[in-house]
N, C-alpha and C positions, 0 to 999 in steps of 0.2 A: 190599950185598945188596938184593934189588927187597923191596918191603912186599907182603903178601898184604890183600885185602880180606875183610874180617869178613862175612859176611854170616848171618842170623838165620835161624833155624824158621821164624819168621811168614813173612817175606818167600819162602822158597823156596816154602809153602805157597801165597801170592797169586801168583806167579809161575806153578805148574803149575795152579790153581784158575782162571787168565786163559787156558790156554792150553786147559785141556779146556773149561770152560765159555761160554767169551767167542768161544771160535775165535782167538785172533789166533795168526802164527805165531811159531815160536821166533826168528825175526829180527827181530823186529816185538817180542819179548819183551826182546832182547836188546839193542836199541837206547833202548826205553824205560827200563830197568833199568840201563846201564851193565855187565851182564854178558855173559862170552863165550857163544856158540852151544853148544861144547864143553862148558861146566860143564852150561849147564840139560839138556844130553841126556845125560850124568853122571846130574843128578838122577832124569831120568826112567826111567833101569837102575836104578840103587838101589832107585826107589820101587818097582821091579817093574809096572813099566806099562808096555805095547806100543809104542813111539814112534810107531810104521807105524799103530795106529787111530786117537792121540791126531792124528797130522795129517792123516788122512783125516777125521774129526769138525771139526777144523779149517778143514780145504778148503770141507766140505758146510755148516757154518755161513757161511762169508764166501760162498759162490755163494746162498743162501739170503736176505745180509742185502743180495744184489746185484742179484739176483730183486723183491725187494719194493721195492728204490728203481727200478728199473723200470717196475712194476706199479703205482708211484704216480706217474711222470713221464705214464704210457699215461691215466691214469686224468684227472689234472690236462687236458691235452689232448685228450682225449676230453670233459671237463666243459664245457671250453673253446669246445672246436668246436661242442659243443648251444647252447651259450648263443650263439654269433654266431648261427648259423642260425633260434631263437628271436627274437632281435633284427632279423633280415630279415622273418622271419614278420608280428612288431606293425606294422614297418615297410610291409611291404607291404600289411597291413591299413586303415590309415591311422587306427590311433587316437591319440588326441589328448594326447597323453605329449610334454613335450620329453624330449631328450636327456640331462640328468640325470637326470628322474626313470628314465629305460630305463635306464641303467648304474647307476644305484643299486638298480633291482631285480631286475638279471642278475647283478650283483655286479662287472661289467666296469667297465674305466677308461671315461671319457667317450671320449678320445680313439680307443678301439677301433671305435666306431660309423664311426666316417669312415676306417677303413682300406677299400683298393681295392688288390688285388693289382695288380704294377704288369706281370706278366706275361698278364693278361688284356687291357690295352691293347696291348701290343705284338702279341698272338695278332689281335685286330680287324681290326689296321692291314693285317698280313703276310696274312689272309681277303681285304681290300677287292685287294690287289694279286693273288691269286691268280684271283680273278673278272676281273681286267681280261684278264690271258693267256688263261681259257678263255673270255672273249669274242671274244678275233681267235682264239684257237685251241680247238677245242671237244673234240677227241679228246686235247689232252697229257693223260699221268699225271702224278707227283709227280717224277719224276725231269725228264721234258722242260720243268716248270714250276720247277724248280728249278735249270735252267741257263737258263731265261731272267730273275730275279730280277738276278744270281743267288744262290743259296743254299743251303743244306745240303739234300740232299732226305732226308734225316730229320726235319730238322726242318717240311718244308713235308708230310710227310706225315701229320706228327701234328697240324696246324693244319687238313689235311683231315677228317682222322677227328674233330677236336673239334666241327666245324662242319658235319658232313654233306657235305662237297664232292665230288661225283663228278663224272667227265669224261662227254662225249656216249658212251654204248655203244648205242642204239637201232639193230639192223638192221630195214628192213622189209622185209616179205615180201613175195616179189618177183610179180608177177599172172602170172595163167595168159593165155595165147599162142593162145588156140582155134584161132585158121587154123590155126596149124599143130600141132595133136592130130589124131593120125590120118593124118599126113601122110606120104609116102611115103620112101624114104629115097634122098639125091641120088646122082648119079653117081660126083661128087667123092669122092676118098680124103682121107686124113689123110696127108699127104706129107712132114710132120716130126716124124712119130714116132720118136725113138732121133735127133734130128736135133743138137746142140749147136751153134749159130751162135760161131763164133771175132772175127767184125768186127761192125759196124752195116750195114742194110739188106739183107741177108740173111733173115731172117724177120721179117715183119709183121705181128702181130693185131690183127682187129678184132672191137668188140663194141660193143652200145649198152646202153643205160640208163634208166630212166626218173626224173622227178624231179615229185612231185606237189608243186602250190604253188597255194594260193587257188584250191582246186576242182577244179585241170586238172590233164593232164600235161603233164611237158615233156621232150621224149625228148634225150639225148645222145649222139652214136658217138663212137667215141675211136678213133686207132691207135697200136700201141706198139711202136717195137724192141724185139726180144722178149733180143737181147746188151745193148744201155744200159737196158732196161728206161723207157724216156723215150716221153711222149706226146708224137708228134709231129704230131700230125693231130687236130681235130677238127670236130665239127659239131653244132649245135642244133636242135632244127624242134619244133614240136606232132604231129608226126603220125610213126608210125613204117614206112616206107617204104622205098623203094629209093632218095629221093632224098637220105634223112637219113645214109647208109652210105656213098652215092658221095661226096656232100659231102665227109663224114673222110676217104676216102682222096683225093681231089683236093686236100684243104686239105694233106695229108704231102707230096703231093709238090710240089705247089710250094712249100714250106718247104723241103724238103731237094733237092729239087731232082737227085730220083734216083729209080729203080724198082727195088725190092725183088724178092728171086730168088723165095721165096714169100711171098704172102697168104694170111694161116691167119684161117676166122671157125669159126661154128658152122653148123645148117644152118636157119639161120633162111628166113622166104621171103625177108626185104631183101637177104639175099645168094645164094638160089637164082635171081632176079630174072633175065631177058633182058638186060635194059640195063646188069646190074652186071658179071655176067658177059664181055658183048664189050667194056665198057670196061678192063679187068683183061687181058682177053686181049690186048687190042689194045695194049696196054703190054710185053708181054711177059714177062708175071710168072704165074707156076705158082698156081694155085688148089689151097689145099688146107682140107680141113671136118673137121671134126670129128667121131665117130661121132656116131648119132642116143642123145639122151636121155646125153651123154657128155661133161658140164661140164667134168671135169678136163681135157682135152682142150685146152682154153682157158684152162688154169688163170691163165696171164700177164695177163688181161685182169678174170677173177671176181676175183683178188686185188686187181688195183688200184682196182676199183669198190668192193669190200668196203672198204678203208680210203678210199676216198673219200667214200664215204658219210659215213662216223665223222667225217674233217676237214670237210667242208660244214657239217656242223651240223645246226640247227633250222631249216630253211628260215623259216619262222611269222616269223621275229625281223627277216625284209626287208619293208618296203612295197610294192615294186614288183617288177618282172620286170626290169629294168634293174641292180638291186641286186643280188640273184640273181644274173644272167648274170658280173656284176661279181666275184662272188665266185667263183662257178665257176672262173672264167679265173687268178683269184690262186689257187685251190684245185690246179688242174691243173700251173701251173707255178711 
């Protein structure tokens, strides 16, 4: 035959008095006690007490004494954190305290003074290399400097934002053209409008640019197969001209070493010109303009100045006009 355990008045009393008062549960009762689950919830129909409040009071006690060992780890830590930031303060002050006497009156270890997060050194290191890319490259984001690293571009965007790091966004405003305000509108059509070029040298645009540096300007034309989207033509001068236009397109074609079915510009005067005109003809390639006051038109050629811009940079940051040019040409191809 199995033995029964005797168990006393008192003991069942401290048993349900632990379990309404204390919060602990009847498992937690049962394991401390050597009694089964079964008997104490016996007890607790007999005593005629609700089991369903006795462990909801229960539940609300242990969330309660779980709340407050929370509210004192938040509080520890939050003590914590004043007193470092306190200890930088004197520090930075420059009063005349060693380091013992500072930790013994923040109440911190000595050894705390000399912590240095070691994720702040690494953050510096991954800023100096971030500087070095938007030095050759001034327009990357966080993503195009993070496959030159390379590295996670999350993480090199938060290294941005910890330190203020922004890419070149500067557009300047582009000067106004007096000759030609007021100017009549040319003969030339737009000849590839609705046009989609399927190969290269098929349609060519051109446009120029200006680029101020140490006072002056310095004008650029550029041409671009409008199917590879590739400058293949350019030219430099001070002065913006008919001779700075024909340049770019002579320098395309002896690079490719072919004539383009159209030549699309705007109707600037460098390209309503006499002499640009019969040389374009005298090629045999179709002149076509753009309406008047009708940028999109051209769109092939504003887009690629718009981000050229952005890649060149700070001009300010060359010494010379030589340097400049220098970059330009690496800018371009």
């Amino acid at each position: 035959m199995g033995t029964f355990k005797v168990i006393s008045k008192e003991l069942k009393e401290q048993i349900l008095k632990r379990i309404k008062e204390e919060g602990i549960t009847v498992v937690q009762a049962s394991a401390d006690h050597g009694i089964s689950t079964k008997t104490i919830y016996n007890w607790m129909r007999n005593k005629g007490v609700q089991s369903a409040n006795i462990l909801e009071i229960s539940r609300l006690k242990r969330e309660n004494k779980e709340l407050l060992e929370i509210i004192g780890r938040l509080t520890h830590d939050l003590t914590r954190s004043k007193k470092i930031k306190e200890t930088r303060m004197i520090v930075t002050e420059k009063k005349r305290e060693s380091k013992t006497q500072l930790a013994k009156k923040l109440g911190v270890s000595r050894a705390s003074l000399y912590y240095k997060g070691k994720l702040d050194t690494v953050d510096e290191e991954l800023r100096k290399q971030i500087l070095v890319i938007l030095g050759m490259h001034p327009s990357y984001g966080h993503k195009r400097i993070a496959l030159e690293l390379p590295l996670n571009k999350k993480r090199v965007l938060r290294v941005m934002k910890k330190f203020g790091i922004k890419p070149y966004r500067r557009r300047a405003k582009k000067p106004r053209k007096k000759d030609d305000e007021g100017k009549e509108a040319v003969k030339w059509m737009n000849e590839i409008i609705g046009l989609c070029p399927i190969r290269p040298n098929v349609v060519w645009a051109s446009d120029f640019t200006y680029i101020k540096f140490q006072g002056r300007f310095i004008y650029l034309a550029t041409i671009i197969d409008v199917f590879t989207r590739e400058i293949i033509g350019w030219n430099l001068s001070v002065r913006h001209d008919t001779q700075l236009v024909l340049g770019a397109l002579i320098h395309a074609i002896e690079r490719t070493g072919t004539i383009p079915v159209y030549l699309h510009s705007d109707q600037g005067s460098e390209y309503d010109a006499l002499e640009y005109e019969e040389f374009a003809l005298g090629k045999g390639t179709i002149i076509s303009m753009s309406h008047k006051n009708s940028p999109w038109e051209n769109a092939f050629q504003e887009s690629f100045y718009s981000q050229f811009k952005i890649d060149l940079g700070y001009v300010s940051r060359f010494e010379t006009v030589e340097e400049l040019i220098e970059q330009i040409y690496q800018t371009i191809f």
